[in-house]
N, C-alpha and C positions, 0 to 999 in steps of 0.2 A: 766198227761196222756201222755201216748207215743205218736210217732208220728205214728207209726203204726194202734193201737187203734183209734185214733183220727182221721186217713184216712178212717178206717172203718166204721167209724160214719158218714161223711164227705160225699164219694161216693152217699149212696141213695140217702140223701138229695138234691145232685145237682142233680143226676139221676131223679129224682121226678120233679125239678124244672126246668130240660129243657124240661122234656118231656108236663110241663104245659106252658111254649115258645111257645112246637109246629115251624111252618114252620114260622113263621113272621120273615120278615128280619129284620136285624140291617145296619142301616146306618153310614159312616162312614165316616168323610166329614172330609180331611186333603189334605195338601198343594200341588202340584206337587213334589218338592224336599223331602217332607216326603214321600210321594207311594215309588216316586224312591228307595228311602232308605229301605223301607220295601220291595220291589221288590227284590232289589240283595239280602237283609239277606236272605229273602225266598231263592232264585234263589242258593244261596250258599248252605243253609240247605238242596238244594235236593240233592245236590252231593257227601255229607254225601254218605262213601262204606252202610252202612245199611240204606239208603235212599229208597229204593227200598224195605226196608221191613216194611217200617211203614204204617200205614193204613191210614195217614194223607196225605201221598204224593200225592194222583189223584186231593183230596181237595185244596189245595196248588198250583199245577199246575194250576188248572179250575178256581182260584181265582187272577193267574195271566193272565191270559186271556180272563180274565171278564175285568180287568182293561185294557189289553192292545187293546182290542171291545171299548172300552166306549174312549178311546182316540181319535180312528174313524182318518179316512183318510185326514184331517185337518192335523194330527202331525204325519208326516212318517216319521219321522226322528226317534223321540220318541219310533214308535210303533217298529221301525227296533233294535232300541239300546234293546228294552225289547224281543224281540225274541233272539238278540244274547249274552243274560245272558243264555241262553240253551245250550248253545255250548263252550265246556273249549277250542275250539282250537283258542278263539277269546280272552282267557285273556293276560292280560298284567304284 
């Protein structure tokens, strides 16, 4: 089977199966230095020139600042280092 065909079969099936998900969340309970990790991948992928055209990008954002809320004013060091993944005039 192609992989075309095969996607086409594929699609409803997940389509069916999230929309039986529904809104419940997924939890997802990993290290401080793994978030980081996944923080700047994100933080890079939004920089991506067609970043701004994907429909994932507000999601993405709004997930890095769920996580950078939840670190809470305890770690402002942290919370300042994941604001200035938003800003290429701060790479190195």
């Amino acid at each position: 089977m192609g992989q075309a065909k095969r996607k086409a079969i594929l699609l409803p099936k997940v389509q069916a199966e999230a929309e039986r998900w529904g809104d419940r969340l997924i939890r997802l309970e990993v290290d401080l230095s793994t978030m980081m990790l996944i923080t700047g991948a994100i933080q890079l992928s939004l920089r991506h020139p067609s970043a701004g055209k994907m429909k994932s990008a507000e999601a993405l954002r709004k997930f890095i600042f769920q996580f950078k809320e939840q670190i809470g004013q305890d770690y402002p060091a942290i919370q300042e280092l994941i604001g200035l993944g938003f800003h290429p005039r701060y790479d190195q």
